[in-house]
MOPAC internal coordinates of N, CA, C and O (Angstrom, degrees):
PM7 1SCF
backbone

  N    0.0000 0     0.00 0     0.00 0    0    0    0
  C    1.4455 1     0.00 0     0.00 0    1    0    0
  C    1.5203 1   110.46 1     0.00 0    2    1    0
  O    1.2310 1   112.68 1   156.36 1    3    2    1
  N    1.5670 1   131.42 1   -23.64 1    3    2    1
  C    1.2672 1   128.08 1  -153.19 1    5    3    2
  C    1.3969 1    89.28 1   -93.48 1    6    5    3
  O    1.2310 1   120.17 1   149.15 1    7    6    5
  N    1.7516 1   117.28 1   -30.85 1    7    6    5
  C    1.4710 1   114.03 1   174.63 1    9    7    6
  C    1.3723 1   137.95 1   -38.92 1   10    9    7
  O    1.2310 1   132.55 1   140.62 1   11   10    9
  N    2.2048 1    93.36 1   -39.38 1   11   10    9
  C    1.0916 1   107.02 1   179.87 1   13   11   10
  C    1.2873 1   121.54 1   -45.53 1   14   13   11
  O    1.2310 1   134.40 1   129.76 1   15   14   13
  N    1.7833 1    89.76 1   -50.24 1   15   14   13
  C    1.8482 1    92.54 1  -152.71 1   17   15   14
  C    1.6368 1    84.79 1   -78.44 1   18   17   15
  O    1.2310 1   108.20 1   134.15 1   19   18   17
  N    1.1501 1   139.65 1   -45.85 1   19   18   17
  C    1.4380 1   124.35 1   172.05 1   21   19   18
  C    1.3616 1   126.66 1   -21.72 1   22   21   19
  O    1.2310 1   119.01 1   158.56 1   23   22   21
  N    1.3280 1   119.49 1   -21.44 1   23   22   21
  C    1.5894 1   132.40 1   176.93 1   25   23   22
  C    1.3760 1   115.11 1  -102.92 1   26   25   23
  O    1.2310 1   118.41 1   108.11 1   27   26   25
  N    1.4367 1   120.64 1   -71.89 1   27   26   25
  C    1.4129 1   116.31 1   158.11 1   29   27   26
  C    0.9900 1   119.33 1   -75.35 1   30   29   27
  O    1.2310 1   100.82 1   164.61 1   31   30   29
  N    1.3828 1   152.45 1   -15.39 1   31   30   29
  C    1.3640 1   143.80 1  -141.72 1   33   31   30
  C    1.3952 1   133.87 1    43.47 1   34   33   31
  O    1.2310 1   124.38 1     3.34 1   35   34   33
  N    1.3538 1   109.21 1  -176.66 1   35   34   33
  C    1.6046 1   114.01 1  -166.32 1   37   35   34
  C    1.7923 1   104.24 1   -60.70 1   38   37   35
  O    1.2310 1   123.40 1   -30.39 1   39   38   37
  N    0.6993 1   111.08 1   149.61 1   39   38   37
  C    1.7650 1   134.98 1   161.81 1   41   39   38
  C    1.8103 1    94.98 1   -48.75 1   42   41   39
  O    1.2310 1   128.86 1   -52.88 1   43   42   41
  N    1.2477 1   100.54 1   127.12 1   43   42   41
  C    1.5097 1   113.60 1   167.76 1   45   43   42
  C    1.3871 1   112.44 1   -77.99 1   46   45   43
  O    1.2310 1   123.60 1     7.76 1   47   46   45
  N    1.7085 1   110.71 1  -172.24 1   47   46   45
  C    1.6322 1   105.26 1   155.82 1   49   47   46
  C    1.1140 1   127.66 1   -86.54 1   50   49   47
  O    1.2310 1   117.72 1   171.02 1   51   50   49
  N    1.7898 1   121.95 1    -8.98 1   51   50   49
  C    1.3029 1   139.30 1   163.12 1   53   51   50
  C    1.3541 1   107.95 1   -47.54 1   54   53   51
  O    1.2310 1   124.55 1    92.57 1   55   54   53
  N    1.1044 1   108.87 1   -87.43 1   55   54   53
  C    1.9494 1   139.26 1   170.40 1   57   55   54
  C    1.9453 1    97.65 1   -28.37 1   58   57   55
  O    1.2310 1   116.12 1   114.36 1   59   58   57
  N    1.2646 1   124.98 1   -65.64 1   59   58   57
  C    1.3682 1   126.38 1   173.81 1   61   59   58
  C    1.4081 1   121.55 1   -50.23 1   62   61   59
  O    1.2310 1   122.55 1   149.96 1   63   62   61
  N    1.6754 1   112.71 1   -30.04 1   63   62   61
  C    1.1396 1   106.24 1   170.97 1   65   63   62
  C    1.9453 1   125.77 1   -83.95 1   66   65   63
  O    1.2310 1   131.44 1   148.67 1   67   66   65
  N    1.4316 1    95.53 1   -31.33 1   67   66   65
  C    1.7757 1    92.65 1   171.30 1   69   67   66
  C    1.3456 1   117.40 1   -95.95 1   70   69   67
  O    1.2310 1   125.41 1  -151.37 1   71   70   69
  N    1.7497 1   107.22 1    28.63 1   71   70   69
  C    1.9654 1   115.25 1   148.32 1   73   71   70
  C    1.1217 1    78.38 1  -100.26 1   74   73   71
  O    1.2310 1    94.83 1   116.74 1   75   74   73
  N    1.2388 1   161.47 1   -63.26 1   75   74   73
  C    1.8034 1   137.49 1  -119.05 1   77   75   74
  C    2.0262 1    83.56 1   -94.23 1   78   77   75
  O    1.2310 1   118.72 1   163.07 1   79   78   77
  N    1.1715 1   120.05 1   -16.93 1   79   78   77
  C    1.3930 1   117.11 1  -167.73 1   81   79   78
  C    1.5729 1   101.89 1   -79.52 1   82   81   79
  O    1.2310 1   130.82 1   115.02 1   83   82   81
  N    1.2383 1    96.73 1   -64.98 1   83   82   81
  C    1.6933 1   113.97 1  -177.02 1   85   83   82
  C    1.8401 1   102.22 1   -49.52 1   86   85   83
  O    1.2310 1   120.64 1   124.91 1   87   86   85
  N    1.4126 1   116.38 1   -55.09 1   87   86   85
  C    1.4526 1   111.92 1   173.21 1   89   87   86
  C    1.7484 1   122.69 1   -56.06 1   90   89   87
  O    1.2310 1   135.51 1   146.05 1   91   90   89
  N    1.2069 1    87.59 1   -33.95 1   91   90   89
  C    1.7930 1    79.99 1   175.40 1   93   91   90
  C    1.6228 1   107.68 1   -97.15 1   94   93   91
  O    1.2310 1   101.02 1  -178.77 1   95   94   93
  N    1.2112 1   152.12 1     1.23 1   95   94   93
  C    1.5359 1   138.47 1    76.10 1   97   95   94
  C    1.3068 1   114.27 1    43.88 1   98   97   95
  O    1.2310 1   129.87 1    70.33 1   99   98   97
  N    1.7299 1    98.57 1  -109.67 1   99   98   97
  C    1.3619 1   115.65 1   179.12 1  101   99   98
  C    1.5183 1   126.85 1   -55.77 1  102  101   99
  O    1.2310 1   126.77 1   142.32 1  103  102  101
  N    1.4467 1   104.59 1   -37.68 1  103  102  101
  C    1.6882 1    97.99 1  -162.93 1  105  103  102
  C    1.7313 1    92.08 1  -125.21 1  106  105  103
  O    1.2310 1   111.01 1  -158.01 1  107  106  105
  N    1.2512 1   134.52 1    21.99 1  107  106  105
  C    1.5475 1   141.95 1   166.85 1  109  107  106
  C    2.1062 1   109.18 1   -19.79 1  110  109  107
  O    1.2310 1   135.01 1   122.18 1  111  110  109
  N    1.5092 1    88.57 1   -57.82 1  111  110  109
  C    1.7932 1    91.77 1  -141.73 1  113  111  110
  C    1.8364 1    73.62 1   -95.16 1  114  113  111
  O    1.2310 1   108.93 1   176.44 1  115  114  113
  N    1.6562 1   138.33 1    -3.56 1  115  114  113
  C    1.5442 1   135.76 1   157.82 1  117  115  114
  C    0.9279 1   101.96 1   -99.50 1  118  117  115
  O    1.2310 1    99.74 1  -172.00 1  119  118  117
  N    1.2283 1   154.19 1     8.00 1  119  118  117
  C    1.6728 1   139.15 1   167.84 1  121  119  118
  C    1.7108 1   110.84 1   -56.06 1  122  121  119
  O    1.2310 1   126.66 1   114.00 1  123  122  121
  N    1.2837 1   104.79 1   -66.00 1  123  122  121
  C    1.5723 1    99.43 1  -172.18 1  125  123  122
  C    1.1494 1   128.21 1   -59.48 1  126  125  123
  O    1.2310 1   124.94 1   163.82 1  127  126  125
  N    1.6545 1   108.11 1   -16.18 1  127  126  125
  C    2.0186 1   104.95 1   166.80 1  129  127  126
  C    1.0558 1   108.78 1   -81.88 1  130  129  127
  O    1.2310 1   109.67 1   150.75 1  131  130  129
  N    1.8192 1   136.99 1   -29.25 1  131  130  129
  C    1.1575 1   153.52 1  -152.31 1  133  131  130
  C    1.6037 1   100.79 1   -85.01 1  134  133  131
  O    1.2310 1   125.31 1   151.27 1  135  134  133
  N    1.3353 1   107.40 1   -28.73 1  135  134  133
  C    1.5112 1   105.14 1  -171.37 1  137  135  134
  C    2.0215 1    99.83 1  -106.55 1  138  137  135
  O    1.2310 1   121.78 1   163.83 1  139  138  137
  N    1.2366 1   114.19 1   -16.17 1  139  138  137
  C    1.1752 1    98.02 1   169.86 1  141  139  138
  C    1.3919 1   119.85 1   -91.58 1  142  141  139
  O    1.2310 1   122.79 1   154.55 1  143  142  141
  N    1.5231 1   112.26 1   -25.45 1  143  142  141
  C    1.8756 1   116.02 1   173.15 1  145  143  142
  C    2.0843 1    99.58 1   -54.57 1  146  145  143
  O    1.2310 1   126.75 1   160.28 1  147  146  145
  N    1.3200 1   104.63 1   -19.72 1  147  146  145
  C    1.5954 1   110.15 1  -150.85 1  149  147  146
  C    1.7616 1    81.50 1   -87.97 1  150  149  147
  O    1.2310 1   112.52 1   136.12 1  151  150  149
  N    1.3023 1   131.73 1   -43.88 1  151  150  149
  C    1.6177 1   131.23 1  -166.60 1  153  151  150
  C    1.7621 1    95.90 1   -67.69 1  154  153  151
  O    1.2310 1   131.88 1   125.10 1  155  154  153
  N    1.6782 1    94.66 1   -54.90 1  155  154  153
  C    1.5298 1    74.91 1  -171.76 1  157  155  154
  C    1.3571 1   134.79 1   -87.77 1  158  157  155
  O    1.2310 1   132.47 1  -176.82 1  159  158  157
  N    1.4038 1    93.51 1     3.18 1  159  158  157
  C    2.0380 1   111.73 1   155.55 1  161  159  158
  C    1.4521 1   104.05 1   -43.86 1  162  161  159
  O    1.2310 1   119.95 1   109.61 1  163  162  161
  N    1.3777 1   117.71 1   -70.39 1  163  162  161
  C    1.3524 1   144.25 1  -169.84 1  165  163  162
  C    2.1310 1   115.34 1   -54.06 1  166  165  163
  O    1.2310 1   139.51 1   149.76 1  167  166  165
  N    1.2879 1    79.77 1   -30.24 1  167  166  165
  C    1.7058 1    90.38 1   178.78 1  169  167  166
  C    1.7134 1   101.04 1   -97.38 1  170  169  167
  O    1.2310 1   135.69 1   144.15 1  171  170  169
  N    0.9429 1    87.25 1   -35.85 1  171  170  169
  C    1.8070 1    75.64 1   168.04 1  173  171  170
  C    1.4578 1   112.69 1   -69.10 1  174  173  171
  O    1.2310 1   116.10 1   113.80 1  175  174  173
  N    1.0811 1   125.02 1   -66.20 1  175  174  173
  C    1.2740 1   139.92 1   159.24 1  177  175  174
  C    2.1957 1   117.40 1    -8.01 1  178  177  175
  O    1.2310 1   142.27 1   126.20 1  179  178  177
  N    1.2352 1    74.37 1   -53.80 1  179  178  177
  C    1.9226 1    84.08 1   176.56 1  181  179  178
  C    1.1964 1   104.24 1   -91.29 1  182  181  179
  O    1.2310 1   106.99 1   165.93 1  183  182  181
  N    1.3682 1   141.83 1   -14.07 1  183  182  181
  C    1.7642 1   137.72 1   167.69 1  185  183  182
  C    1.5047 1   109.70 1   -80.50 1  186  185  183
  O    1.2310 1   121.68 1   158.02 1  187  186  185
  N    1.2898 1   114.38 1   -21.98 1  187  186  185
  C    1.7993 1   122.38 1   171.22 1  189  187  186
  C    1.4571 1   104.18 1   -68.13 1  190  189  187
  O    1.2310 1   126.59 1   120.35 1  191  190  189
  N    1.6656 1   104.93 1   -59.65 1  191  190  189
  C    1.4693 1   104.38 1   173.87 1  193  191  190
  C    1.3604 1   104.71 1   -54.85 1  194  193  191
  O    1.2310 1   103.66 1    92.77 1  195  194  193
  N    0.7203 1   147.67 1   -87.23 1  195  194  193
  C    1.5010 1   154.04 1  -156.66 1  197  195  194
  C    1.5484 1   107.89 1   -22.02 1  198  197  195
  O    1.2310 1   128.48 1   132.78 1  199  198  197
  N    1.7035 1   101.27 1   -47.22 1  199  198  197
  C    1.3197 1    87.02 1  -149.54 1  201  199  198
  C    2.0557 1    93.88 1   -97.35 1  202  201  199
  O    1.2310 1   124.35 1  -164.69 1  203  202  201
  N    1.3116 1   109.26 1    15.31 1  203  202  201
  C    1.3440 1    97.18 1  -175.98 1  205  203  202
  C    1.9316 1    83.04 1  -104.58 1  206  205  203
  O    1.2310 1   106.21 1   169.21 1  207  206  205
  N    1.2025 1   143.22 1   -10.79 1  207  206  205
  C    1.2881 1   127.74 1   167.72 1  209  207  206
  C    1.5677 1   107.09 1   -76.80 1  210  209  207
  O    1.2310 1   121.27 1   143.87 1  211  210  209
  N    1.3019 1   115.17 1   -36.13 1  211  210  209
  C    1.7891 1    99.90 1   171.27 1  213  211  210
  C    1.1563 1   111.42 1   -79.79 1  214  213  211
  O    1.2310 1   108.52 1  -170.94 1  215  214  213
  N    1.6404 1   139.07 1     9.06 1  215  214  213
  C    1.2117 1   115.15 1   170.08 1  217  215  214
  C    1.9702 1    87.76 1  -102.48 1  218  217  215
  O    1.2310 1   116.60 1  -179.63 1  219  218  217
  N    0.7172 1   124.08 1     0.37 1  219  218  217
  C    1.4164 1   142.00 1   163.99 1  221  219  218
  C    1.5906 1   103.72 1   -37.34 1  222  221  219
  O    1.2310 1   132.91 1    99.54 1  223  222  221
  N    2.2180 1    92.65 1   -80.46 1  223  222  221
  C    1.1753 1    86.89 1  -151.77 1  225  223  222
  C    1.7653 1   112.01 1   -96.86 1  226  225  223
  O    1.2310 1   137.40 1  -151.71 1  227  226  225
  N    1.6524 1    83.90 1    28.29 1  227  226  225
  C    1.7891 1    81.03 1  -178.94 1  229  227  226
  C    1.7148 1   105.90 1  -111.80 1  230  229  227
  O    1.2310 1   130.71 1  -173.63 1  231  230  229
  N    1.1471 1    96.95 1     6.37 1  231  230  229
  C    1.6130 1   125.20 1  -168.08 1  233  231  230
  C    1.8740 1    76.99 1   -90.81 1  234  233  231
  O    1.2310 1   106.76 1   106.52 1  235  234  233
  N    0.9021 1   142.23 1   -73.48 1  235  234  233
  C    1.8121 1   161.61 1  -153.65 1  237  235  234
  C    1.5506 1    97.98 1   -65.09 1  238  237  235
  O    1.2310 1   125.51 1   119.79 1  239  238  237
  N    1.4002 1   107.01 1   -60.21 1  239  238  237
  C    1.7083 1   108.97 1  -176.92 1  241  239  238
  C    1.5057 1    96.64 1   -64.87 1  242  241  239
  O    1.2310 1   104.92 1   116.77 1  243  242  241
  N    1.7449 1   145.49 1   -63.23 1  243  242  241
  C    0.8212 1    89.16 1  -158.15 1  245  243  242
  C    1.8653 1   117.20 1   -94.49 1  246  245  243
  O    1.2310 1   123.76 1  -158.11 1  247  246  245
  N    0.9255 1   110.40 1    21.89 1  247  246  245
  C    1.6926 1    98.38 1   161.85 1  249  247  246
  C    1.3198 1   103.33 1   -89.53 1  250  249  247
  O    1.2310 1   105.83 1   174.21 1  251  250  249
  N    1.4075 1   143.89 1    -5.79 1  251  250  249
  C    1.5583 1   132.23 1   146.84 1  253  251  250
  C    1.4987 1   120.24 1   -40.62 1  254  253  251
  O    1.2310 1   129.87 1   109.33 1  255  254  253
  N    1.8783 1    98.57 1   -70.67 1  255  254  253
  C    1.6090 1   106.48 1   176.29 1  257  255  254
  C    1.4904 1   121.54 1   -53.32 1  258  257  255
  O    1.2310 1   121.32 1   145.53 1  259  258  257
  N    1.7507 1   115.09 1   -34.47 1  259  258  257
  C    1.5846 1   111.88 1   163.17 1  261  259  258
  C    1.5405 1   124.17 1   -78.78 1  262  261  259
  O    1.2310 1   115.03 1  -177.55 1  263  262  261
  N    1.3305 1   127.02 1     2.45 1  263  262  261
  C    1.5096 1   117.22 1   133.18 1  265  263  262
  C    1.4524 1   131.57 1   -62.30 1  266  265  263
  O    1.2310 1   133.70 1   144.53 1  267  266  265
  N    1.1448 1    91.12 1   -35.47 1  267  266  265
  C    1.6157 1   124.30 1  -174.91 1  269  267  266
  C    1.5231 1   102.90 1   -36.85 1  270  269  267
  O    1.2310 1   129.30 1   104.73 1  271  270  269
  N    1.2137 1    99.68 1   -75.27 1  271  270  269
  C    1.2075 1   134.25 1   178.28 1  273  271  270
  C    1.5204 1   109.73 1   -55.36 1  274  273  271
  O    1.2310 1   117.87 1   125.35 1  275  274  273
  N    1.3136 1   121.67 1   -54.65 1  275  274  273
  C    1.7306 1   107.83 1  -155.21 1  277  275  274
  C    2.1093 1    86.80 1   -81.01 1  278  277  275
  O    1.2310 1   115.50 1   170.56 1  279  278  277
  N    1.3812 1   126.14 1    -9.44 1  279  278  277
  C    1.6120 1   115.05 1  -179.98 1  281  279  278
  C    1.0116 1   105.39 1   -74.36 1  282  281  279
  O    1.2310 1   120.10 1   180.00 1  283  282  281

């Protein structure tokens, strides 16, 4: 793929605009479910993260407090 743009190069704002044209085109009267299934993909997505860094940092505290403890 990097070849591509190595040959033609990157996509302009011309070129970017008749994909965003052609896509709202095709998927016009599905865009607005398509883009809200896509937010709350994304919000789910950051509550997974979330919740595997608080099992993170409670995973950290307590092998803190069990040093804690055995000094």
């Amino acid at each position: 793929m990097s070849t591509l743009f190595a040959i033609f190069g990157a996509p302009g704002p011309m070129e970017m605009m008749i994909v965003m044209a052609i896509m709202l085109l095709l998927f016009g009267h599905r865009l607005p479910s398509v883009m809200r299934s896509l937010g709350r993909g994304v919000v789910e997505f950051k509550k997974g993260v979330q919740g595997v860094e608080d099992e993170l940092d409670e995973a950290n505290r307590s092998i803190k407090s069990d040093k804690s403890i055995e000094s």
